[in-house]
N, C-alpha and C positions, 0 to 999 in steps of 0.2 A: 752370613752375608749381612753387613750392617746398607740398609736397604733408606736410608736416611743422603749416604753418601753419594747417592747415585741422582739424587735429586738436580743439582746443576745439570747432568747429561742428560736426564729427560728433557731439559727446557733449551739445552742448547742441539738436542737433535730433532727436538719438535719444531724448532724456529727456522731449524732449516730444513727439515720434512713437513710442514703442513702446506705450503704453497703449493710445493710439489705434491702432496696429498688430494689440494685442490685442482690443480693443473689436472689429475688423472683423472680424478672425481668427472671433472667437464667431460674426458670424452667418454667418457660412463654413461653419462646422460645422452649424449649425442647417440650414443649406440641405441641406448634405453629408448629415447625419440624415435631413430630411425626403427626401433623393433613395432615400436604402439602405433606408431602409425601408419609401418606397411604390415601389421597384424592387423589392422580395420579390413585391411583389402582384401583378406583371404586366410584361410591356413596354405594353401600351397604360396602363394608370393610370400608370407611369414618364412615358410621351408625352405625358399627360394633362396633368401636373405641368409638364411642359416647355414644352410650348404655352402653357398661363397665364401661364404665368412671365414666358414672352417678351412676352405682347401686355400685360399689365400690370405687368411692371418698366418699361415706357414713361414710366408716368404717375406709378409712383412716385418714379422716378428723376429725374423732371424737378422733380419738389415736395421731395427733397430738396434738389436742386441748388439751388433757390433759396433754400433756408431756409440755404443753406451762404455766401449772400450777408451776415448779419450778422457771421459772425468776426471776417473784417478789419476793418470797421468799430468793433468792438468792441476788435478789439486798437489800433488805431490811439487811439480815446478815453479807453481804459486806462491805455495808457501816457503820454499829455498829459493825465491824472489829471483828467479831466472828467467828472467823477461822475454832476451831473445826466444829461447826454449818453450814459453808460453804461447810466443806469438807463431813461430815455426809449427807447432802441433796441431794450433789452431786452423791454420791457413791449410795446410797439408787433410786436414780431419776433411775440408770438402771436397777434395780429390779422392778420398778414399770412400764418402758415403755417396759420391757418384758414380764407382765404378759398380759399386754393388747395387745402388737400386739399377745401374743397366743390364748386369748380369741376373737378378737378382728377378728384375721385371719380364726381362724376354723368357726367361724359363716358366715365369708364370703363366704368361702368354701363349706359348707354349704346352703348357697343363690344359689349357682353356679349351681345344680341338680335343679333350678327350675325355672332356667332361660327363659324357652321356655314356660313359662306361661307367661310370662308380657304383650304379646298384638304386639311384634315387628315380623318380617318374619321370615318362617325356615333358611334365610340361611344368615341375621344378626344375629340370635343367634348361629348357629355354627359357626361366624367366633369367635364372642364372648368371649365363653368360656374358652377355650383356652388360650387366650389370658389373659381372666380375672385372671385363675389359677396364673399364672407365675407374673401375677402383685400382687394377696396376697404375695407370698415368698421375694417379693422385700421388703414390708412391716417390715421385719425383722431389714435387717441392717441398714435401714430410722429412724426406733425407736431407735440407738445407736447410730446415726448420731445426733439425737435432742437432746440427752441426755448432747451429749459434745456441742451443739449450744445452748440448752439454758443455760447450765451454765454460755456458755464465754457469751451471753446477757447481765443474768443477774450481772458480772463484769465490764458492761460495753464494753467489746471489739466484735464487731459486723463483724469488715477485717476477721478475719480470716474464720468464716463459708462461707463469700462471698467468698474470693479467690480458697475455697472447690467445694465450688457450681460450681462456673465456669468452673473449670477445669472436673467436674465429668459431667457437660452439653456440654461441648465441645466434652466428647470420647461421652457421648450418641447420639449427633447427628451424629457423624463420624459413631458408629456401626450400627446407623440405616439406614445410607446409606447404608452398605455393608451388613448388613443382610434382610431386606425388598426387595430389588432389588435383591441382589446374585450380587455383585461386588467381583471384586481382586480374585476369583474362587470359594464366600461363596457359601453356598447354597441358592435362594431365599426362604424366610422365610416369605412373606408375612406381612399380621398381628401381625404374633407371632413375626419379626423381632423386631420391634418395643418393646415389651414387654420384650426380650432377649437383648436388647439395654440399656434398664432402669434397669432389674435387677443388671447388672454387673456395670452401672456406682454408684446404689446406697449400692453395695457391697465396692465400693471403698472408697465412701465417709466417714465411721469410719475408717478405716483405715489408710486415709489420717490426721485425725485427734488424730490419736493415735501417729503415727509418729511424729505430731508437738510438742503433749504433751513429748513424750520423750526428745526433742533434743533444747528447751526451760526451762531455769532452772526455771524459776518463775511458768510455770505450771507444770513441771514435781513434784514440790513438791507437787501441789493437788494429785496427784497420788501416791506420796511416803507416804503421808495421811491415804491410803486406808488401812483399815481393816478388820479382821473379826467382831473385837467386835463394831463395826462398822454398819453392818447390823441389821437393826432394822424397823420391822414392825411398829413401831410407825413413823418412821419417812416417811417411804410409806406410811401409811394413811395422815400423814399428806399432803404431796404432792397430795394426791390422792384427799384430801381434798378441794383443790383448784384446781386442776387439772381437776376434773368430772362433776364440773356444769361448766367449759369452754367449756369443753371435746362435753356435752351434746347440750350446746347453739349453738357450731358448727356445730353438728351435726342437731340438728333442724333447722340449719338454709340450712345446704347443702340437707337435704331431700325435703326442698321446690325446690331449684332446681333440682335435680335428678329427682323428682315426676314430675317437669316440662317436661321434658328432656323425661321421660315415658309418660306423656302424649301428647306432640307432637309426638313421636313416633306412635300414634296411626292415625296421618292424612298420615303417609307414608315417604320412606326414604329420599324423597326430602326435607320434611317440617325439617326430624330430625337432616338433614347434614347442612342444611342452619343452625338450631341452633346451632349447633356445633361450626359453622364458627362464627354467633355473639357472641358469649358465650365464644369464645377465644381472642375476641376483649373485650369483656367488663373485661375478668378475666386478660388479661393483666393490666388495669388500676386499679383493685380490688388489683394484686399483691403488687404495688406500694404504695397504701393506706394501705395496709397489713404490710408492711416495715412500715409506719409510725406511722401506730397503735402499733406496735413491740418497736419503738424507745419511743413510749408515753408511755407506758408501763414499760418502765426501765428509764427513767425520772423521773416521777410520782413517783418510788418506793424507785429511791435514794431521792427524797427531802423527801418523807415520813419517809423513815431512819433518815435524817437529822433535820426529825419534821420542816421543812420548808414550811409548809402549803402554806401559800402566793405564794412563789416559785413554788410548785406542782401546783395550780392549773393555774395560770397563763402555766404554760409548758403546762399543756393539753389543754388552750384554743388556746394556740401560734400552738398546733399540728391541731386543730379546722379554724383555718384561712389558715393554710398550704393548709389543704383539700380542702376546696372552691376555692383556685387555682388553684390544679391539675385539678380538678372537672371541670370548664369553660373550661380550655384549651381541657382536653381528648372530651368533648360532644361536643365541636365545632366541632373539627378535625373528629369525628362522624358523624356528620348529613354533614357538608361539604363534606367528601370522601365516602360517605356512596355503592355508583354507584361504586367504585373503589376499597374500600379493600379487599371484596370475593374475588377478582379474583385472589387474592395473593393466595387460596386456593383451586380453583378451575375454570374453563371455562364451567360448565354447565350455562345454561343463564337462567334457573327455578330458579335453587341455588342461584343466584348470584343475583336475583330480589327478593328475597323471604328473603334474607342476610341482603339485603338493608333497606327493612322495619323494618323486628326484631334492627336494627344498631339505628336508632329514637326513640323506647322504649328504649333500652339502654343508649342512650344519658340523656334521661330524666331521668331514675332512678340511674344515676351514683352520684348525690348529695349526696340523702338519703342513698344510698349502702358507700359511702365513709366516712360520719359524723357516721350511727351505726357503723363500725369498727374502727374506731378512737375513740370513745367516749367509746368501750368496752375495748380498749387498755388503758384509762387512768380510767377503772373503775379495772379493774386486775391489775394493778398499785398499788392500795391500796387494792386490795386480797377481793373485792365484787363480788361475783361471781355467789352468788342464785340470786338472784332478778332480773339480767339481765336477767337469765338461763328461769325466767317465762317469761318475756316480748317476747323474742326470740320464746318461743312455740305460746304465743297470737298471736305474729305479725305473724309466718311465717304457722303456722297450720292453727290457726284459721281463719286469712286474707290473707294471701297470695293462698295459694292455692286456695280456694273456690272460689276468688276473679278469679281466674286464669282460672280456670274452669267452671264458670258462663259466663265469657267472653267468654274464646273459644267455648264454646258447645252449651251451651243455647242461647247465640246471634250471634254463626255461626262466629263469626271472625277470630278462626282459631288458630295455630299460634301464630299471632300478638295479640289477644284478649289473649292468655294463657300468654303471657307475660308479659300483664299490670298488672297481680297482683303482681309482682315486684314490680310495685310503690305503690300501698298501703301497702303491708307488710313493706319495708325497711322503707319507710316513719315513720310508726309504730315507726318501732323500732329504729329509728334514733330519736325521739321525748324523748322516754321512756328511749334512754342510756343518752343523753344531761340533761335528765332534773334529774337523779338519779345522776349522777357527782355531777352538781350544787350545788344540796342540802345535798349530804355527804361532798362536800370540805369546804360550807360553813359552816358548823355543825363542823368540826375541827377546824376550824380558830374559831368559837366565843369560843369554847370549852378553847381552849389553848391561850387564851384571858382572859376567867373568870381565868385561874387557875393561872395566870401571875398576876392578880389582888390580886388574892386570898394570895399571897405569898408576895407580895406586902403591902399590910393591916398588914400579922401578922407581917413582918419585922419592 
């Protein structure tokens, strides 16, 4: 592998992976903010935070992941400069990411009446609920916020949802200073601060983005596009098409953690807040791969457009060798600070020992967690989306959890044993997304090879 050549792909997928790198980074922090500073308030309001978290990134996660079904589609029509086709997909993408945050929200809603069965304390589930309500309604204008981020992805421009993000992660941490504490004469709001902090910054965030489209004439014409005859359930399915087995993968993949997240909750609030604290360390570096997977993903779908095989897949391996960088760097910096980063979150010294441990599984399985979302970024790239969608239930149902659960319970490790089935699930599935690339990229290349031949012969 002359590793010289791939130089161009690293520069042209970091350019358009680092915005988005940043964009995720921000709400990394905002979670990070939200964790430091309802951790000041308590270990159970910390618990409180963490158990919502888990049972409702379920559903958020699974309604981005589908709304993350337009890009390719969009990069693909973009670049075979199908205009109508661009604008049609676009317009339809908020018909489709509205019917699922209402399906998507009422079920959570839903979950929320049966919260104080899951195994956690009476009084981390009433700080909970609450809490979890006002984060479904957030749900709303986040699904009209994706609508206009994955468009501009899929064109290629990645600045502007970042510059969005930043600025709507910057009022969210200002209001949760002032609403969590009762600053400048607010009321203190506790818990709910925090939730009442994120609603209103992720009301801003479409907004902020409507405005751009107005007063920018190149995208105000996507808009001036829009119509009625326009709306077409067919073109919803189709997005829905691609959209629901990503939709689903994410979600089977985040119910492995969530279930985690429930099941250390069952050794008590100390074990669940120490997760939290790891789990905001490893998803900081998850964000960052997330971004890259994002950028490999609209790479991947312009050289597809442009039937550049060769090009595509080399982009996805060039995003494949990115990874293994971040990868060394983040685990090192891991297991080296591991005695030191809890206390950015807290000064109990159970927490902060117990932090330390879960922070060494994390190191370890930051490879395999980084290579499967990379490698599912440049498999949605070319709009493969079942087959990964099964590997994702094997690795993370079938291995991960059990694996997690055997550990912690049945060998008493605790904890630290429910976490190791993190490395066998990701591992999984980090094998099974690598190796289904491989063999569809190389299946196109011979393909568009023969038929190069083939046209060649009758000429």
């Amino acid at each position: 592998m002359n590793l010289k050549s791939y130089i161009p792909f690293y520069k042209n997928n970091l350019a358009i992976a680092v915005p988005v790198m940043l964009s995720q980074l921000g709400q990394v922090v905002v979670q990070m903010a939200d964790t430091m500073m309802v951790g000041r308030l308590g270990a159970e309001e910390l618990a409180s935070v963490s158990f919502s978290g888990a049972v409702f990134n379920v559903g958020l996660l699974f309604s981005m992941g589908v709304a993350l079904g337009l890009t390719p589609l969009i990069g693909k029509a973009y670049t075979q400069k199908q205009s109508d086709e661009t604008v049609s997909l676009f317009q339809n993408s908020f018909i489709m990411n509205m019917i699922f945050a209402f399906v998507v929200g009422g079920v959570l809603f839903a979950i929320s009446f049966f919260m104080d069965r899951m195994g956690q304390t009476e009084r981390v589930v009433e700080l909970a609920i609450p809490y979890f309500r006002i984060m479904i309604v957030s749900m709303f204008p986040l699904m009209l916020f994706l609508a206009f981020k994955q468009f501009m992805e899929g064109i290629g421009n990645t600045r502007i949802a970042m510059m969005i993000t930043i600025v709507a992660n910057l009022i969210n941490i200002g209001l949760n200073y002032l609403w969590i504490y009762g600053k400048m004469g607010f009321p203190e709001l506790g818990v709910n601060g925090a939730a009442y902090a994120t609603l209103v910054s992720r009301v801003l965030m479409p907004i902020f983005f409507f405005v751009i489209f107005l007063n920018r004439k190149g995208l105000r014409s996507y808009l001036s596009q829009f119509g009625w005859e326009k709306f077409s359930m067919k073109k919803v399915t189709e997005i829905t098409k691609v959209g629901l087995p990503i939709g689903t993968q994410v979600l089977v993949e985040q119910m492995a953690f969530s279930f985690t997240a429930v099941m250390v909750g069952w050794l008590g609030a100390v074990a669940l807040a120490s997760h939290q604290i790891a789990m905001n360390m490893s998803y900081m570096i998850f964000m960052i791969l997330s971004g890259l997977s994002a950028g490999t993903t609209i790479r991947v779908s312009h050289q597809l457009g442009n039937k550049s095989y060769h090009n595509m897949r080399k982009a996805a391996f060039a995003s494949f060798h990115l990874t293994m960088g971040v990868v060394v760097l983040s685990a090192a910096c891991m297991v080296l600070f591991r005695n030191y980063l809890p206390m950015i979150f807290t000064s109990d010294p159970e927490v902060i020992s117990m932090s330390a441990q879960l922070l060494i599984i994390c190191a370890i399985y930051q490879l395999p967690d980084g290579l499967q979302v990379v490698s599912l970024g440049a498999l949605r790239g070319i709009s493969d989306v079942k087959r990964p969608m099964i590997y994702a239930m094997i690795s993370y149902m079938l291995i991960n959890i059990p694996v997690g659960y055997f550990c912690g319970f049945v060998l008493g490790m605790g904890a630290l044993g429910i976490w190791i089935g993190f490395i066998f699930g990701l591992g999984t599935a980090s094998v099974c997304f690598i190796s289904r690339f491989n063999k569809i990229s190389k299946k196109m290349i011979v393909e568009a090879e023969e038929a190069n031949d083939s046209v060649s012969m009758s000429a």
